[in-house]
TORBAKOL-274860 format. One record per residue (C-alpha): residue number from 1; residue in three letters; chain; x, y, z. Coordinates in Angstrom, 2 decimals, m for minus. Each point is the difference from the previous one (the first is absolute). Layout:
<vexkes>
(vexke NUM 'ala' 'A' (X Y Z))
...
</vexkes>
This chain:
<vexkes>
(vexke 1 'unk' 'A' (6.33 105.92 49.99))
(vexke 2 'unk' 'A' (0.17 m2.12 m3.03))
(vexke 3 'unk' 'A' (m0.57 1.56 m3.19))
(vexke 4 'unk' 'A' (m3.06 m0.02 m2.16))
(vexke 5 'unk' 'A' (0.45 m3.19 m2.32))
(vexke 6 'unk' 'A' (m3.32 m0.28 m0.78))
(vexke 7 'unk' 'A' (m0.46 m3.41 m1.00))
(vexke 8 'unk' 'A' (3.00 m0.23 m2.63))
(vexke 9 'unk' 'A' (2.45 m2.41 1.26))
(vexke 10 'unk' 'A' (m2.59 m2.54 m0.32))
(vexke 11 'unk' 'A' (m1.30 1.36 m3.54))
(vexke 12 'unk' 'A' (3.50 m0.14 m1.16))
(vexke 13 'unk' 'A' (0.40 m3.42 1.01))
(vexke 14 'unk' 'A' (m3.07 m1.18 m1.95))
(vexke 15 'unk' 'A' (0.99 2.09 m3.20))
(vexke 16 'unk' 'A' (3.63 m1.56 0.05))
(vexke 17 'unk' 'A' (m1.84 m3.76 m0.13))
(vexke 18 'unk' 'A' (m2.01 1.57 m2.38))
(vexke 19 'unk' 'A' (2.79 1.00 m2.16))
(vexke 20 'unk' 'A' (1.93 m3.62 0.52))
(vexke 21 'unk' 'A' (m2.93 m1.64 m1.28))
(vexke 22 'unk' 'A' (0.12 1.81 m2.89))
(vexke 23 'unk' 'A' (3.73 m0.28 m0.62))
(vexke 24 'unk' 'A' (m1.09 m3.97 0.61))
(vexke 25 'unk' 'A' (m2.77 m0.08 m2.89))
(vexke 26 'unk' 'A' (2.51 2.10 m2.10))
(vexke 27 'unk' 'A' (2.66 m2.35 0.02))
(vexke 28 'unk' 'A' (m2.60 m2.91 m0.31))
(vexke 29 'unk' 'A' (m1.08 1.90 m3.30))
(vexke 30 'unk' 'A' (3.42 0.16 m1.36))
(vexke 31 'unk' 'A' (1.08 m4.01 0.04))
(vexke 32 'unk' 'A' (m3.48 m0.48 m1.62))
(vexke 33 'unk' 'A' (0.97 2.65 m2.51))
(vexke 34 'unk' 'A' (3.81 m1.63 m0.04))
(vexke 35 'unk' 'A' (m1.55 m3.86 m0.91))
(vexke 36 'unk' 'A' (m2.19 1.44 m2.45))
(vexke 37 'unk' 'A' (2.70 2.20 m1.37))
(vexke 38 'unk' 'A' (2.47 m3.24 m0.64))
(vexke 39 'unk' 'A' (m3.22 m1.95 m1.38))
(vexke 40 'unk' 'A' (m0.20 2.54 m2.61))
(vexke 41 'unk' 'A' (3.21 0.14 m0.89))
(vexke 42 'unk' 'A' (0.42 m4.09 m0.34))
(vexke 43 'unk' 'A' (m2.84 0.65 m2.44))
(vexke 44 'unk' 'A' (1.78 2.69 m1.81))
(vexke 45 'unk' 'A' (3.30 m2.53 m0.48))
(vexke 46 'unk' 'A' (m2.02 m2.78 m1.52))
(vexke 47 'unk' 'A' (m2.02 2.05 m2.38))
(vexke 48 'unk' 'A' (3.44 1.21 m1.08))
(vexke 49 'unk' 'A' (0.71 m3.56 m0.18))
(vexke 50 'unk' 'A' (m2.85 m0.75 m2.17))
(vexke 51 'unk' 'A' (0.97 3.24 m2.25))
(vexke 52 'unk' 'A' (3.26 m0.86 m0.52))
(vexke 53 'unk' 'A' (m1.02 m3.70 m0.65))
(vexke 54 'unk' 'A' (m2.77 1.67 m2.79))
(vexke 55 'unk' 'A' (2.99 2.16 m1.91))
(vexke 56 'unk' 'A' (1.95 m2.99 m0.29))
(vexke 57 'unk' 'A' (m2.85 m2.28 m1.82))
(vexke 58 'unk' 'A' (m0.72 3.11 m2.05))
(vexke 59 'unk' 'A' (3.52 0.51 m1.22))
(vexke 60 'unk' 'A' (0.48 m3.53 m0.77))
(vexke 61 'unk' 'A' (m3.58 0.16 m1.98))
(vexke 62 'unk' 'A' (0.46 3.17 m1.56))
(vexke 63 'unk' 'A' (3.91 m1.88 m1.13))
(vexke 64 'unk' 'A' (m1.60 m3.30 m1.34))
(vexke 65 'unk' 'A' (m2.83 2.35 m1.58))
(vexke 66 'unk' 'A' (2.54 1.46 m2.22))
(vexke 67 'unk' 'A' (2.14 m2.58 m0.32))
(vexke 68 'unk' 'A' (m2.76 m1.83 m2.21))
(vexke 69 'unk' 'A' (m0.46 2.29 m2.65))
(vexke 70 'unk' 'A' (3.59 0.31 m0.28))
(vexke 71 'unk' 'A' (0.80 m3.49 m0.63))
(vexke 72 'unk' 'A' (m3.47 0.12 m2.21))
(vexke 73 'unk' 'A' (1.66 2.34 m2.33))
(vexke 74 'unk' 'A' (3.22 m1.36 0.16))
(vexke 75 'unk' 'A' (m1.72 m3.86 m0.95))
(vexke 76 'unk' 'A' (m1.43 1.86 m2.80))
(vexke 77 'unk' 'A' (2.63 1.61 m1.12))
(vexke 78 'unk' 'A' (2.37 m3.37 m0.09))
(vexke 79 'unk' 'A' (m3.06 m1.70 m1.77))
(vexke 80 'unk' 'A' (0.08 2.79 m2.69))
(vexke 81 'unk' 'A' (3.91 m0.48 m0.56))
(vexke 82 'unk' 'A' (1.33 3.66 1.28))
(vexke 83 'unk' 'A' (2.20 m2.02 1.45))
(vexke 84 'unk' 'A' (1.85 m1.98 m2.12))
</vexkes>
């Protein structure tokens, strides 16, 4: 006499397809997640770009903005005759 399975071979059967189609949808999930992962990033590089591109025009800026009162005074100073 055969024992007692009551139904479960076939119940397993349908929970282990149940379980691949879920291992299916979570890998789908994850190289959505990966492409929108590397999108981010590209647009974390190019606002670093655009940072680093913003420091340099302020340095030069912030050089020629004191640059021209320096040569002010010094024009001013030659004009008076310190120099001479």
């Amino acid at each position: 006499m055969p024992p007692d399975t009551n139904g479960w071979p076939k119940y397993a059967e349908v929970i282990w397809e149940e379980v691949g189609k879920c291992f299916d949808a979570i890998g789908e999930l994850g190289e959505k997640t990966d492409g929108r992962f590397e999108k981010v990033i590209d647009q974390q590089t190019e606002t670093q770009v655009a940072v680093g591109k913003l420091q340099i025009q302020a340095g030069v800026w912030g050089a020629i903005a004191g640059l021209v009162p320096s040569v002010g005074v010094l024009v001013f100073l030659a004009l008076k005759g310190v120099f001479s």
